[in-house]
N, C-alpha and C positions, 0 to 999 in steps of 0.2 A: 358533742358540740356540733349544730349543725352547721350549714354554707355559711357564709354570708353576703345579706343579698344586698341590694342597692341602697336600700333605708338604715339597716345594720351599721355598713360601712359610716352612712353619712354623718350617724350618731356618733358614731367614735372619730369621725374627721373632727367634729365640733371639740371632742374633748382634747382633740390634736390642737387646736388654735395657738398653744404658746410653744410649739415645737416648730418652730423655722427651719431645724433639721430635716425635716422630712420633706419639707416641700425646695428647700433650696439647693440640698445634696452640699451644703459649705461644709457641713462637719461629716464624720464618721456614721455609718450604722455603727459602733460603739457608742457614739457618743447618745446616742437616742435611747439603747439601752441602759446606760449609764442613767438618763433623765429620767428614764421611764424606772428604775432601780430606786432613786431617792423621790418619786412621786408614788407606788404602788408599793414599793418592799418587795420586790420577784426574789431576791436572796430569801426570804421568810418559808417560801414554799417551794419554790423552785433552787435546786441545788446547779443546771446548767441549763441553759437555752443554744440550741441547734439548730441555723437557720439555712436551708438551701436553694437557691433560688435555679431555676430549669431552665431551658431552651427551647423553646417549641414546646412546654409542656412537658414533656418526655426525657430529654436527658439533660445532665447533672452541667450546671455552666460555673455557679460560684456559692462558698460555703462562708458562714458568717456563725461564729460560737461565741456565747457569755456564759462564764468570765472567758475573753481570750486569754487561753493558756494551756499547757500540753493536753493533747485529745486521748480520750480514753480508744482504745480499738474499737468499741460500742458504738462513738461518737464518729470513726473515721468511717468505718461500714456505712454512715448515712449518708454519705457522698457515693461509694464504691455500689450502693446498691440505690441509690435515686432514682432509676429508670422501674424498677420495681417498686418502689414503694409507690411512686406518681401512678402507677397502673394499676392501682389496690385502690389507690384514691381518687380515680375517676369514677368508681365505683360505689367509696362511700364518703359519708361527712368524716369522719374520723377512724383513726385505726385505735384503739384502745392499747393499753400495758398488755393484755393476755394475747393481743392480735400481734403487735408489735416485736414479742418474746419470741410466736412461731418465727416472724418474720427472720429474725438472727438466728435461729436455729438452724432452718430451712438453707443457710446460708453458710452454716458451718460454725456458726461462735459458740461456742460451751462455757466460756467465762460466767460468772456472775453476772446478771441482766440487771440493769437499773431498772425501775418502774418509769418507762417513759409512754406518754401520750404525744400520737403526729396529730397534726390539725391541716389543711390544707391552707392556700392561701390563693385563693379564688377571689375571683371577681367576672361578674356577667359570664359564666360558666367557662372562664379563663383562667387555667392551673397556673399563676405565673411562680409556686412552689410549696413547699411544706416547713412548718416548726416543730421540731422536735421538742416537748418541755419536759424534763426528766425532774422526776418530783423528791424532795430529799426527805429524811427523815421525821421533821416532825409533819409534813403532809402524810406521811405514809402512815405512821404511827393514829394519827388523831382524825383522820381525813377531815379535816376543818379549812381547806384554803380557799379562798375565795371564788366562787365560781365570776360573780360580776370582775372581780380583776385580771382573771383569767382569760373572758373574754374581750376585754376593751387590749390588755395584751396581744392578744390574736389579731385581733380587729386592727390593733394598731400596725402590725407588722404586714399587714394583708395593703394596709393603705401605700406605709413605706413602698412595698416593692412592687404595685400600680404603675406609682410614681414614679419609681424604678426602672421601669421598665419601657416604661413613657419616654422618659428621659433618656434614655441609652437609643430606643427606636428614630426620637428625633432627630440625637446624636450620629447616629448612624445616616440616617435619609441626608443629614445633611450634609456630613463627608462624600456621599456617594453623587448628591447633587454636584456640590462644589469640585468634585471629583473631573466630573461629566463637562461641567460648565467649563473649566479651567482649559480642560483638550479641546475645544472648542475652537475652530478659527476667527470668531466673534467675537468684536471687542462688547463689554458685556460691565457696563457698572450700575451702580444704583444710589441715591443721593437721598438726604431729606430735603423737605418740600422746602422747610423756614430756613435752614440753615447752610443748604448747599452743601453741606459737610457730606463725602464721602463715607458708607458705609460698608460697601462691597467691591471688591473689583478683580475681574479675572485673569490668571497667570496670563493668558495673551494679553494681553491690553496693559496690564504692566509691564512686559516685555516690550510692548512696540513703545510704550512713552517714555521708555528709562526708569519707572519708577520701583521703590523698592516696598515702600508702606505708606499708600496716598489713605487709607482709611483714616477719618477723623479729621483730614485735611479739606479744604472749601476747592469745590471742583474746579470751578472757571482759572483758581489761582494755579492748578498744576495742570490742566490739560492746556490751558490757554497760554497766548504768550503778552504779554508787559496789559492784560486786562486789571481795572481797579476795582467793578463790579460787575455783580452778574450778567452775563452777553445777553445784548439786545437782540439774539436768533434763540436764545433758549427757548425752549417751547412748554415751560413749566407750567408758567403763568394762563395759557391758552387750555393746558390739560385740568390747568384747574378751575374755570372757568364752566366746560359741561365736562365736569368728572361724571361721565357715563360709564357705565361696564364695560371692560375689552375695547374702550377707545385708544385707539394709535394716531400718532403724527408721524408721516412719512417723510422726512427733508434730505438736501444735502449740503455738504460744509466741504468746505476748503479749510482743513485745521491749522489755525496760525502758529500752530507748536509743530508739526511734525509736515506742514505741506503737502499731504497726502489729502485725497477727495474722498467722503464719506457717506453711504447714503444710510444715514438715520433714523433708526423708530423708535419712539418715545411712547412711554403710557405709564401709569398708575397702578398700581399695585398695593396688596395687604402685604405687610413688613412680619418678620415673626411675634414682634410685641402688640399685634395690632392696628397700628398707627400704616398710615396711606404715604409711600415713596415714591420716588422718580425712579424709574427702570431707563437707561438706553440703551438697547442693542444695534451694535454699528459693524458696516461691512465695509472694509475697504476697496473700494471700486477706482483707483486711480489705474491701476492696469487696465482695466477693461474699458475705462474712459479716452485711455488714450488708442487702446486696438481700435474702436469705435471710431474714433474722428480720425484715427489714420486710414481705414476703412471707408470712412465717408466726404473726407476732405482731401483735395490733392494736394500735392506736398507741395509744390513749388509756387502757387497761386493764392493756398489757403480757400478756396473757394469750391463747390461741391464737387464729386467725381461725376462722371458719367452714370455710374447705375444709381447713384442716391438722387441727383438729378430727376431722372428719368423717373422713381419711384414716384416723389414727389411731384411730380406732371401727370402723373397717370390719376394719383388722389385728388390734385385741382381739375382734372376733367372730369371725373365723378361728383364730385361734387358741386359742380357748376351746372351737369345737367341733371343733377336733384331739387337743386336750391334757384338756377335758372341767374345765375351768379355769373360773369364771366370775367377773363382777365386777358393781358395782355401778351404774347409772345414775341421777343426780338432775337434775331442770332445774327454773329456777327463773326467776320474771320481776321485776323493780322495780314496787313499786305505784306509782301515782298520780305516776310519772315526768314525764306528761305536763304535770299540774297545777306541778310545780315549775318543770317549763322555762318553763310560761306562765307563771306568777304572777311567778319569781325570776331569769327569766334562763337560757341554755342552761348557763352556765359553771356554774350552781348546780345543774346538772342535771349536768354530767359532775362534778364533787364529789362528788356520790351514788352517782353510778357507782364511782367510784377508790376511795370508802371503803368500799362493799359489795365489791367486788374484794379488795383490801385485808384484809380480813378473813377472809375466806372464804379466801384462800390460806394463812392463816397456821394452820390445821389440816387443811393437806392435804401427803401423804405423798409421798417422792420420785415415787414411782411412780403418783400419781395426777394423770388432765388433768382440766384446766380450759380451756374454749376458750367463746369470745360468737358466740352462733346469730346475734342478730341487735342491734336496738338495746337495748332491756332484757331480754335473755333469754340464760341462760346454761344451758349445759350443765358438770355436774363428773362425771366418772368416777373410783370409789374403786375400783380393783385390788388394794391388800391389806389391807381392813376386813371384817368381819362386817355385818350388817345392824345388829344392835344397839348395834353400834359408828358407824357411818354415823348414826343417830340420834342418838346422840347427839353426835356432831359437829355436827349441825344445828342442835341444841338450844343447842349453844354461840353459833353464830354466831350464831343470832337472840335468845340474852340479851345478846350484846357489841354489837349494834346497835342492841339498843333502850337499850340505858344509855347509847349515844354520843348516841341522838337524843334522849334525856331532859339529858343536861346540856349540848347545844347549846338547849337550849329552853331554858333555867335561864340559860345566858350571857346568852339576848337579853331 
Protein backbone atom coordinates (compact mmCIF):
# COMPACT_ATOMS: atom_id res chain seq x y z
CA UNK A 1 0.00 0.00 0.00
CA UNK A 2 1.48 3.12 -0.83
CA UNK A 3 1.65 6.96 1.10
CA UNK A 4 -0.97 8.66 1.21
CA UNK A 5 -1.17 11.80 -0.41
CA UNK A 6 -3.33 14.98 -0.15
CA UNK A 7 -6.09 13.82 -2.70
CA UNK A 8 -6.14 10.10 -0.96
CA UNK A 9 -6.64 11.58 2.33
CA UNK A 10 -9.41 13.94 1.18
CA UNK A 11 -11.28 11.02 -0.50
CA UNK A 12 -11.52 9.13 2.65
CA UNK A 13 -12.24 12.44 4.69
CA UNK A 14 -15.45 12.60 2.58
CA UNK A 15 -16.28 8.95 3.43
CA UNK A 16 -15.61 10.25 7.20
CA UNK A 17 -18.60 12.85 7.03
CA UNK A 18 -20.89 10.96 9.53
CA UNK A 19 -17.96 10.24 11.99
CA UNK A 20 -18.15 13.45 14.36
CA UNK A 21 -15.63 11.30 16.35
CA UNK A 22 -12.91 12.18 14.45
CA UNK A 23 -13.15 15.54 14.05
CA UNK A 24 -14.53 16.47 17.54
CA UNK A 25 -12.29 14.01 19.74
CA UNK A 26 -16.02 13.69 22.18
CA UNK A 27 -15.77 9.89 21.96
CA UNK A 28 -12.94 7.40 22.05
CA UNK A 29 -10.58 6.18 19.29
CA UNK A 30 -12.47 3.08 20.27
CA UNK A 31 -15.44 4.32 19.65
CA UNK A 32 -14.42 5.00 15.86
CA UNK A 33 -13.27 1.74 15.56
CA UNK A 34 -16.19 0.30 16.87
CA UNK A 35 -18.11 2.43 13.86
CA UNK A 36 -15.77 1.70 11.56
CA UNK A 37 -16.35 -2.35 12.80
CA UNK A 38 -20.21 -2.24 12.03
CA UNK A 39 -19.74 -0.06 8.77
CA UNK A 40 -16.77 -2.24 7.00
CA UNK A 41 -16.57 -5.65 9.07
CA UNK A 42 -12.55 -5.30 10.12
CA UNK A 43 -13.51 -8.41 12.60
CA UNK A 44 -14.03 -10.40 8.97
CA UNK A 45 -10.46 -10.09 8.04
CA UNK A 46 -8.72 -8.45 10.51
CA UNK A 47 -8.39 -10.58 13.81
CA UNK A 48 -6.59 -7.14 15.76
CA UNK A 49 -5.81 -3.62 14.87
CA UNK A 50 -2.56 -1.94 16.49
CA UNK A 51 -2.28 1.60 16.46
CA UNK A 52 0.82 3.70 17.54
CA UNK A 53 0.85 7.11 17.46
CA UNK A 54 5.04 8.79 17.66
CA UNK A 55 6.49 11.93 18.82
CA UNK A 56 8.48 13.79 16.58
CA UNK A 57 8.06 11.06 14.25
CA UNK A 58 10.55 8.84 15.90
CA UNK A 59 9.67 7.77 19.23
CA UNK A 60 6.75 5.80 20.78
CA UNK A 61 4.13 8.50 22.73
CA UNK A 62 0.72 6.42 22.88
CA UNK A 63 -0.66 2.98 21.78
CA UNK A 64 -4.34 2.37 20.83
CA UNK A 65 -5.40 -1.77 20.09
CA UNK A 66 -8.82 -3.32 18.72
CA UNK A 67 -10.39 -5.29 20.23
CA UNK A 68 -8.99 -3.63 23.48
CA UNK A 69 -8.03 -6.50 25.43
CA UNK A 70 -4.94 -8.45 26.92
CA UNK A 71 -1.93 -7.87 24.38
CA UNK A 72 -0.36 -10.62 22.91
CA UNK A 73 3.89 -9.97 23.43
CA UNK A 74 3.81 -9.59 19.51
CA UNK A 75 1.41 -6.74 19.93
CA UNK A 76 3.42 -5.21 23.22
CA UNK A 77 6.97 -5.23 21.12
CA UNK A 78 5.08 -2.65 18.76
CA UNK A 79 5.36 -0.13 21.32
CA UNK A 80 8.88 -1.32 22.81
CA UNK A 81 10.25 -1.17 19.28
CA UNK A 82 8.38 1.92 17.55
CA UNK A 83 11.55 3.84 17.11
CA UNK A 84 12.68 1.08 14.75
CA UNK A 85 9.81 0.27 13.02
CA UNK A 86 9.27 4.43 12.24
CA UNK A 87 12.93 4.16 10.73
CA UNK A 88 12.10 1.32 8.39
CA UNK A 89 9.22 3.32 7.50
CA UNK A 90 10.80 6.55 6.44
CA UNK A 91 12.09 4.47 4.09
CA UNK A 92 9.13 2.64 2.62
CA UNK A 93 5.24 2.75 2.07
CA UNK A 94 4.77 -0.46 3.95
CA UNK A 95 6.56 -3.17 5.73
CA UNK A 96 5.00 -6.41 4.58
CA UNK A 97 4.13 -9.86 7.00
CA UNK A 98 7.80 -11.49 5.66
CA UNK A 99 9.44 -7.87 6.50
CA UNK A 100 7.58 -7.51 9.71
CA UNK A 101 8.59 -11.39 11.02
CA UNK A 102 12.40 -10.33 10.36
CA UNK A 103 11.62 -7.30 12.23
CA UNK A 104 10.62 -9.54 15.70
CA UNK A 105 13.16 -11.87 15.07
CA UNK A 106 15.83 -9.41 14.89
CA UNK A 107 14.49 -8.47 18.14
CA UNK A 108 14.51 -11.58 19.94
CA UNK A 109 10.74 -13.07 19.72
CA UNK A 110 10.67 -16.69 18.63
CA UNK A 111 6.96 -17.17 19.44
CA UNK A 112 4.51 -17.81 16.87
CA UNK A 113 4.33 -14.68 14.38
CA UNK A 114 0.77 -13.52 13.49
CA UNK A 115 0.68 -12.49 9.77
CA UNK A 116 0.72 -8.77 10.34
CA UNK A 117 1.05 -5.73 7.74
CA UNK A 118 2.40 -1.86 9.36
CA UNK A 119 1.00 0.77 7.10
CA UNK A 120 2.40 4.20 8.07
CA UNK A 121 0.34 6.93 8.72
CA UNK A 122 1.65 9.90 6.95
CA UNK A 123 0.44 12.95 5.89
CA UNK A 124 2.59 15.78 3.72
CA UNK A 125 5.61 13.60 4.44
CA UNK A 126 4.70 13.78 8.29
CA UNK A 127 5.10 10.28 10.16
CA UNK A 128 2.62 11.26 12.76
CA UNK A 129 2.70 6.90 13.22
CA UNK A 130 1.98 3.33 12.11
CA UNK A 131 -1.06 0.60 12.00
CA UNK A 132 -0.37 -2.55 12.63
CA UNK A 133 -3.34 -4.87 10.94
CA UNK A 134 -2.71 -8.46 11.88
CA UNK A 135 -4.78 -10.57 9.49
CA UNK A 136 -6.84 -13.60 10.89
CA UNK A 137 -7.54 -16.81 9.40
CA UNK A 138 -9.92 -16.66 6.95
CA UNK A 139 -7.73 -13.64 5.18
CA UNK A 140 -4.95 -15.88 5.39
CA UNK A 141 -6.40 -19.02 4.33
CA UNK A 142 -8.48 -17.39 1.13
CA UNK A 143 -6.46 -14.13 0.65
CA UNK A 144 -9.91 -12.58 -0.34
CA UNK A 145 -10.16 -9.30 2.02
CA UNK A 146 -10.85 -6.37 0.68
CA UNK A 147 -8.21 -4.27 -0.54
CA UNK A 148 -10.63 -0.93 -0.99
CA UNK A 149 -11.70 -1.43 2.77
CA UNK A 150 -8.44 -1.88 3.76
CA UNK A 151 -7.51 1.14 2.47
CA UNK A 152 -10.19 3.70 3.36
CA UNK A 153 -9.29 1.91 6.98
CA UNK A 154 -5.77 3.22 6.81
CA UNK A 155 -6.86 6.29 5.29
CA UNK A 156 -9.28 6.61 7.96
CA UNK A 157 -6.76 6.24 10.87
CA UNK A 158 -4.10 8.51 8.98
CA UNK A 159 -6.96 11.35 9.09
CA UNK A 160 -7.88 10.56 12.99
CA UNK A 161 -4.32 11.09 14.14
CA UNK A 162 -3.68 14.51 11.73
CA UNK A 163 -6.41 15.67 13.63
CA UNK A 164 -4.75 14.28 16.56
CA UNK A 165 -2.17 15.73 16.46
CA UNK A 166 -3.46 19.01 15.52
CA UNK A 167 -5.48 19.05 18.35
CA UNK A 168 -2.90 18.06 21.10
CA UNK A 169 -0.23 20.85 19.15
CA UNK A 170 -3.10 23.41 19.72
CA UNK A 171 -3.71 22.22 23.00
CA UNK A 172 -0.37 22.52 23.91
CA UNK A 173 0.48 26.19 22.30
CA UNK A 174 -2.30 27.12 24.06
CA UNK A 175 -1.34 26.04 27.79
CA UNK A 176 1.96 27.34 27.11
CA UNK A 177 0.51 30.62 25.83
CA UNK A 178 -1.91 30.96 28.66
CA UNK A 179 0.85 29.74 30.62
CA UNK A 180 3.09 32.83 29.55
CA UNK A 181 0.33 35.31 29.55
CA UNK A 182 -0.91 34.54 33.03
CA UNK A 183 3.07 35.30 34.71
CA UNK A 184 2.56 38.40 32.96
CA UNK A 185 2.52 41.76 34.94
CA UNK A 186 -0.22 42.83 32.38
CA UNK A 187 -3.63 42.96 33.01
CA UNK A 188 -4.74 41.10 29.87
CA UNK A 189 -8.53 40.23 28.81
CA UNK A 190 -10.52 39.80 25.83
CA UNK A 191 -14.29 40.26 25.38
CA UNK A 192 -16.78 39.76 22.44
CA UNK A 193 -17.67 42.61 20.33
CA UNK A 194 -21.90 42.02 20.64
CA UNK A 195 -21.92 40.79 23.75
CA UNK A 196 -19.34 42.19 26.05
CA UNK A 197 -19.25 38.82 27.53
CA UNK A 198 -15.80 37.96 28.92
CA UNK A 199 -14.03 35.32 27.20
CA UNK A 200 -10.44 35.41 28.67
CA UNK A 201 -8.77 36.88 31.32
CA UNK A 202 -5.39 36.46 32.98
CA UNK A 203 -4.33 35.05 36.44
CA UNK A 204 -3.13 38.83 37.05
CA UNK A 205 -5.97 40.71 36.31
CA UNK A 206 -8.08 38.38 38.19
CA UNK A 207 -5.91 38.67 41.14
CA UNK A 208 -5.96 42.45 41.10
CA UNK A 209 -10.01 42.64 40.62
CA UNK A 210 -10.90 39.95 43.30
CA UNK A 211 -12.35 37.87 40.68
CA UNK A 212 -12.50 34.09 40.58
CA UNK A 213 -14.37 33.10 37.00
CA UNK A 214 -15.39 36.44 35.28
CA UNK A 215 -15.39 34.36 31.92
CA UNK A 216 -18.92 34.48 30.29
CA UNK A 217 -19.82 37.25 32.60
CA UNK A 218 -20.55 41.12 30.72
CA UNK A 219 -17.29 43.11 31.42
CA UNK A 220 -18.28 46.65 32.31
CA UNK A 221 -20.64 44.69 35.12
CA UNK A 222 -17.52 43.15 36.88
CA UNK A 223 -14.63 45.53 36.21
CA UNK A 224 -16.84 48.47 36.66
CA UNK A 225 -18.50 49.89 39.56
CA UNK A 226 -22.60 50.43 39.96
CA UNK A 227 -22.24 50.87 35.58
CA UNK A 228 -25.87 49.68 33.81
CA UNK A 229 -24.28 49.75 30.43
CA UNK A 230 -21.69 49.59 28.34
CA UNK A 231 -18.99 52.77 29.47
CA UNK A 232 -19.28 55.64 27.45
CA UNK A 233 -14.80 55.40 27.21
CA UNK A 234 -14.97 51.89 25.80
CA UNK A 235 -13.14 52.18 22.92
CA UNK A 236 -14.97 49.10 20.98
CA UNK A 237 -17.15 50.97 19.08
CA UNK A 238 -14.29 53.38 17.56
CA UNK A 239 -12.18 49.98 16.90
CA UNK A 240 -14.81 49.00 14.99
CA UNK A 241 -15.47 51.61 13.05
CA UNK A 242 -11.91 51.43 10.88
CA UNK A 243 -11.17 47.76 11.92
CA UNK A 244 -7.83 48.18 10.07
CA UNK A 245 -4.93 45.56 10.80
CA UNK A 246 -2.86 45.99 14.05
CA UNK A 247 -4.91 49.08 14.97
CA UNK A 248 -4.48 50.18 18.65
CA UNK A 249 -6.15 52.76 21.02
CA UNK A 250 -3.97 54.14 23.43
CA UNK A 251 -6.08 55.63 26.66
CA UNK A 252 -6.23 56.06 30.24
CA UNK A 253 -8.73 55.29 33.07
CA UNK A 254 -9.07 55.94 36.37
CA UNK A 255 -10.96 52.37 37.13
CA UNK A 256 -14.01 53.05 39.20
CA UNK A 257 -13.77 49.39 40.79
CA UNK A 258 -10.38 49.35 41.94
CA UNK A 259 -9.17 53.39 41.93
CA UNK A 260 -6.07 52.60 40.41
CA UNK A 261 -4.85 54.78 36.98
CA UNK A 262 -4.47 52.72 33.81
CA UNK A 263 -2.83 53.24 30.69
CA UNK A 264 -4.86 51.10 28.08
CA UNK A 265 -4.53 49.55 24.48
CA UNK A 266 -7.21 48.29 22.91
CA UNK A 267 -7.40 46.36 19.40
CA UNK A 268 -9.13 43.61 17.50
CA UNK A 269 -8.03 40.54 17.01
CA UNK A 270 -8.86 36.77 15.29
CA UNK A 271 -10.53 34.61 18.17
CA UNK A 272 -9.63 30.81 17.88
CA UNK A 273 -13.27 30.04 16.20
CA UNK A 274 -12.64 32.75 13.77
CA UNK A 275 -14.83 35.47 14.85
CA UNK A 276 -13.05 39.15 15.42
CA UNK A 277 -12.72 40.14 19.67
CA UNK A 278 -11.91 42.91 21.78
CA UNK A 279 -8.18 42.42 23.20
CA UNK A 280 -7.18 44.97 26.19
CA UNK A 281 -3.99 45.00 27.49
CA UNK A 282 -3.63 47.37 30.49
CA UNK A 283 -0.55 48.50 32.73
CA UNK A 284 -1.08 49.88 35.93
CA UNK A 285 0.67 53.12 36.09
CA UNK A 286 -0.63 54.74 39.31
CA UNK A 287 2.91 54.43 40.98
CA UNK A 288 4.55 55.93 38.37
CA UNK A 289 1.71 58.66 38.13
CA UNK A 290 2.26 59.68 41.25
CA UNK A 291 6.46 59.52 41.30
CA UNK A 292 5.78 61.78 38.32
CA UNK A 293 3.75 64.55 39.75
CA UNK A 294 5.74 64.27 43.02
CA UNK A 295 8.70 64.85 40.81
CA UNK A 296 7.09 67.68 38.99
CA UNK A 297 4.70 69.37 41.28
CA UNK A 298 5.76 70.89 44.76
CA UNK A 299 4.18 69.47 47.48
CA UNK A 300 3.15 72.28 49.52
CA UNK A 301 1.74 74.63 46.57
CA UNK A 302 0.76 71.97 44.14
CA UNK A 303 2.18 74.08 41.44
CA UNK A 304 5.31 73.31 39.13
CA UNK A 305 8.87 72.59 40.72
CA UNK A 306 11.58 74.49 39.67
CA UNK A 307 13.37 72.12 37.18
CA UNK A 308 9.80 71.14 35.46
CA UNK A 309 9.37 74.86 35.43
CA UNK A 310 12.23 75.69 33.74
CA UNK A 311 11.97 72.73 31.22
CA UNK A 312 8.94 74.02 30.08
CA UNK A 313 10.32 77.78 29.49
CA UNK A 314 13.17 76.43 27.81
CA UNK A 315 10.37 74.62 25.14
CA UNK A 316 8.27 78.10 25.03
CA UNK A 317 11.50 79.90 23.98
CA UNK A 318 12.10 77.49 21.17
CA UNK A 319 9.34 77.44 19.96
CA UNK A 320 8.50 81.11 19.97
CA UNK A 321 11.53 81.63 17.99
CA UNK A 322 10.40 79.04 15.37
CA UNK A 323 6.87 80.04 15.02
CA UNK A 324 7.78 83.86 15.88
CA UNK A 325 4.93 83.18 18.75
CA UNK A 326 5.76 85.06 21.88
CA UNK A 327 4.47 85.02 25.47
CA UNK A 328 4.57 86.63 28.54
CA UNK A 329 6.87 86.47 31.71
CA UNK A 330 6.01 87.64 35.48
CA UNK A 331 8.00 86.67 38.69
CA UNK A 332 6.92 87.67 41.83
CA UNK A 333 8.32 87.09 45.61
CA UNK A 334 6.24 87.06 49.21
CA UNK A 335 7.04 90.13 51.17
CA UNK A 336 8.16 90.13 54.62
CA UNK A 337 7.66 86.06 54.50
CA UNK A 338 10.40 85.90 56.72
CA UNK A 339 8.88 88.08 59.54
CA UNK A 340 5.66 85.88 59.67
CA UNK A 341 7.59 82.56 59.95
CA UNK A 342 9.43 84.40 62.86
CA UNK A 343 6.89 86.18 64.52
CA UNK A 344 3.88 83.29 63.80
CA UNK A 345 5.23 80.09 63.09
CA UNK A 346 6.41 78.20 59.84
CA UNK A 347 2.74 76.67 59.32
CA UNK A 348 1.58 80.54 59.36
CA UNK A 349 4.07 80.98 56.86
CA UNK A 350 3.20 78.13 54.34
CA UNK A 351 -0.68 79.59 54.83
CA UNK A 352 0.54 82.60 52.96
CA UNK A 353 2.03 80.67 50.73
CA UNK A 354 -1.25 78.23 49.67
CA UNK A 355 -3.47 81.42 49.72
CA UNK A 356 -1.24 83.62 47.45
CA UNK A 357 -0.92 80.34 45.24
CA UNK A 358 -4.42 79.87 45.43
CA UNK A 359 -5.30 82.82 44.04
CA UNK A 360 -3.03 83.58 41.54
CA UNK A 361 -4.12 80.26 39.90
CA UNK A 362 -7.67 81.05 39.83
CA UNK A 363 -7.02 83.78 36.84
CA UNK A 364 -4.65 81.81 34.93
CA UNK A 365 -5.62 80.18 31.65
CA UNK A 366 -5.31 76.52 30.64
CA UNK A 367 -2.47 77.23 28.89
CA UNK A 368 -0.68 79.20 31.22
CA UNK A 369 2.57 77.85 33.91
CA UNK A 370 2.97 78.51 37.05
CA UNK A 371 5.81 76.76 38.68
CA UNK A 372 8.03 78.04 42.60
CA UNK A 373 11.79 79.16 41.62
CA UNK A 374 12.46 78.97 44.93
CA UNK A 375 11.16 79.53 48.69
CA UNK A 376 9.00 82.74 48.21
CA UNK A 377 9.51 83.33 44.61
CA UNK A 378 7.33 82.35 41.85
CA UNK A 379 7.51 82.39 38.24
CA UNK A 380 3.72 82.56 35.96
CA UNK A 381 3.98 82.52 32.29
CA UNK A 382 0.84 83.86 30.43
CA UNK A 383 0.88 82.20 26.76
CA UNK A 384 -2.47 83.56 25.48
CA UNK A 385 -2.98 87.08 27.19
CA UNK A 386 -2.05 90.59 25.73
CA UNK A 387 0.22 92.65 27.93
CA UNK A 388 -2.79 94.76 29.00
CA UNK A 389 -4.56 91.84 29.76
CA UNK A 390 -1.65 90.23 31.97
CA UNK A 391 -2.02 93.67 33.91
CA UNK A 392 -4.75 93.49 34.51
CA UNK A 393 -4.76 90.07 35.88
CA UNK A 394 -2.36 91.19 38.37
CA UNK A 395 -4.20 94.00 39.39
CA UNK A 396 -6.92 91.54 40.28
CA UNK A 397 -4.78 89.28 42.30
CA UNK A 398 -3.41 92.03 44.26
CA UNK A 399 -7.17 93.61 45.12
CA UNK A 400 -8.27 89.89 46.19
CA UNK A 401 -5.31 89.73 48.50
CA UNK A 402 -5.40 92.51 49.92
CA UNK A 403 -9.15 92.32 50.87
CA UNK A 404 -8.44 88.76 52.23
CA UNK A 405 -5.63 90.26 54.40
CA UNK A 406 -7.98 93.16 55.52
CA UNK A 407 -10.81 90.92 56.76
CA UNK A 408 -8.39 88.40 58.43
CA UNK A 409 -7.12 91.52 60.33
CA UNK A 410 -10.93 92.48 61.01
CA UNK A 411 -11.43 88.61 62.36
CA UNK A 412 -8.58 89.05 64.99
Amino acid sequence: MADYSTDNLKQSQQFLQAYDKLYSFKNTFYDLLASLEKTLGLTEYLSHISVIQLRNEKHFQAAFHYPNEALSQQQSLLSHKAHLIAKKLKLKTEINCKDFSHILTECGYNDNIRPTTVYPLRFDDYLYGFAALELNEKAINFQQFSTDSLTAVVNILCAYFVKKHAFEQTALQQKVYTSIINGMNNLIYVTDIHTNKILFMNQTMKDRFALKAPEGKICWQVLQQNMSQRCNFCPVSKLLRDPSSNKTIHWEEVNSKTGRIYENHDSLINWFDGSIVHLQQSIDITASKKAFHDACFDELTNTLTRRAGKELLEKLIKAAHQNCHGFITCMFDINSLKQVNDNYGHSEGDKLIITICQTVKKYLGSGDIFFRLSGDEFIVIFTEHSLQNVKEILQKVLIELKNSAQKKCSAL
